[in-house]
N, C-alpha and C positions, 0 to 999 in steps of 0.2 A: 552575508552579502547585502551590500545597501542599493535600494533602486534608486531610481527618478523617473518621476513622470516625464513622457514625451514630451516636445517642447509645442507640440499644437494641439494639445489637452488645456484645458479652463479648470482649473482645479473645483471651481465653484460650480459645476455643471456634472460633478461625479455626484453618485448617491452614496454617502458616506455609511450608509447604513449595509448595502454590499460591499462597498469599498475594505467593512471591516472584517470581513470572511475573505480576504485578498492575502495570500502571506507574503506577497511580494511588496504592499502597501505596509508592514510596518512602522517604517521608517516614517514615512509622509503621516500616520496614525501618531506617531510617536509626539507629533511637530504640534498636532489638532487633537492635545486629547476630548477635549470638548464635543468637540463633534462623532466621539467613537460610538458607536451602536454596540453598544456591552453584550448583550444577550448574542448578536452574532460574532464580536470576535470572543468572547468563551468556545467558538467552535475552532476559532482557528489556530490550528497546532504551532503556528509562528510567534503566535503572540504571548506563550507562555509568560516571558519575564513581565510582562505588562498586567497580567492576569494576579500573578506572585504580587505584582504594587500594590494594586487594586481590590485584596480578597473581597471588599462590602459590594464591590460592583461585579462579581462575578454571578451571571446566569448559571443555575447546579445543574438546570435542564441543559442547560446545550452544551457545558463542560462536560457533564457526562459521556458525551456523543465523541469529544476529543481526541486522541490516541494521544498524544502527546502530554496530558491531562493527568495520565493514570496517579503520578507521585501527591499531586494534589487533591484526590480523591480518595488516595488512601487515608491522607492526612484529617480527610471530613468526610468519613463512610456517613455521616448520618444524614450529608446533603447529596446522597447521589442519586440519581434516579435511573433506577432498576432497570425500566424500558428502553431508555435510550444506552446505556452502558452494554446490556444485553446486544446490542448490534455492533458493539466497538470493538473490531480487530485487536486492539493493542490490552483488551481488558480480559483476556480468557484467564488468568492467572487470577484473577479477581472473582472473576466469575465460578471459575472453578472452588475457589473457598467457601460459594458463598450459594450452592445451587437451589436452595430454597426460597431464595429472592430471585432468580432468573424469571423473563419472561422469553419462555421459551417460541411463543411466537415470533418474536424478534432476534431471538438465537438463530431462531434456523434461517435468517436472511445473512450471518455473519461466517463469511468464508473464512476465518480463522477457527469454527466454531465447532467443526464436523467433526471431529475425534469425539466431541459431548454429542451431537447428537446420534452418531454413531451408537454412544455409550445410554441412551434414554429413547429409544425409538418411540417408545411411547405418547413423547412428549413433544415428536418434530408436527409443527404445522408443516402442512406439505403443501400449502397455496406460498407460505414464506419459501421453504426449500426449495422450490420451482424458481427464485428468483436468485438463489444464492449459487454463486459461478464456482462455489467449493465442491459443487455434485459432482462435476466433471474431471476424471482422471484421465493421462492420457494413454493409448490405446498402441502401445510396443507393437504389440504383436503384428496390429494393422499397419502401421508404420513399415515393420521390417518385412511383411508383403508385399507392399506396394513400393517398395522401394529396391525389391530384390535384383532386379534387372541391371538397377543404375551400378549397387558394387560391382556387379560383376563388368559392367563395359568401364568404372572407373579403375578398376587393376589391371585390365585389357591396356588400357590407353598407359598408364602411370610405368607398366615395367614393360612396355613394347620399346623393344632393341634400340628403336629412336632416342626415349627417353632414358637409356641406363645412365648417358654419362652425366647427368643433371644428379645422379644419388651418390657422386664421390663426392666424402666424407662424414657418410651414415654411417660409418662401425663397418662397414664391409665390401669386402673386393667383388668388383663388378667383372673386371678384364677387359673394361672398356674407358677409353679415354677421353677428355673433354676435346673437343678442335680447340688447335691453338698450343695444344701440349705437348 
């Protein structure tokens, strides 16, 4: 998809340096390589093929952080850093080959990440794990109690004699006919 700036934006009044964590700004980045802030767009998953032109200007710190990154860091495991990969959703595959380079403090903030720390309790920081929204599963059972009431008055309402003739042509005879019929 290609943007464009608004037409009552000053192009020279953006901060090019945010500008380049924008994946909506490729394009306009594209135009001003000049002005690109390398270290932040390494972060941004848009900017892949720009990153592929570029490898001498690629940040390894903040491409590691990437999700969209991963083929390129397989490509130069020697330049990844550990820390910030460890936090990358899109790197458990990576990570998982490679768990004696994990920092598992940073692990346990990555909601992709909970099967491994599942699998190493030992090693979850739990000030990180407090912060990762993968702790939460969600709670059926509470669900289907608190919700008990509603099926029951929505099969009430749905097959009350009013509404039979609304279900001709479900697979099955009602003995009741639409008005009009």
């Amino acid at each position: 998809m290609i943007y464009k700036l608004r037409d009552w934006i000053d192009p020279d009044k953006l901060d090019w340096s945010w500008l380049s964590m924008n994946p909506a700004a490729i394009h306009l980045l594209e135009q001003h390589l000049d002005k690109i802030d390398w270290p932040w767009l390494s972060r941004n998953p848009a900017a892949i093929h720009l990153l592929e032109a570029n490898l001498d200007k690629i940040d390894w710190v903040s491409l590691s952080a990437n999700p969209a990154a991963i083929h390129l860091l397989e490509q130069h495991p020697e330049k990844i850093d550990w820390p910030w990969l460890s936090e990358n959703p899109a790197a458990i595959r990576l990570l998982e080959a490679n768990l004696d380079k994990v920092y598992w403090s940073a692990l346990s903030r990555n909601p992709a990440a909970i099967h491994l720390l599942e699998q190493h309790p030992d090693k979850v920081s739990w000030y990180g794990l407090t912060t990762n929204p993968g702790i939460f599963v969600y709670d059926y059972e509470a669900m289907r109690t608190s919700r008990a009431g509603l099926h029951e008055e929505l099969m009430q309402n749905r097959f009350h004699p009013r509404n039979l003739p609304r279900c001709a042509g479900w697979g099955f005879e009602t003995g009741f006919q639409a008005e009009g019929e």
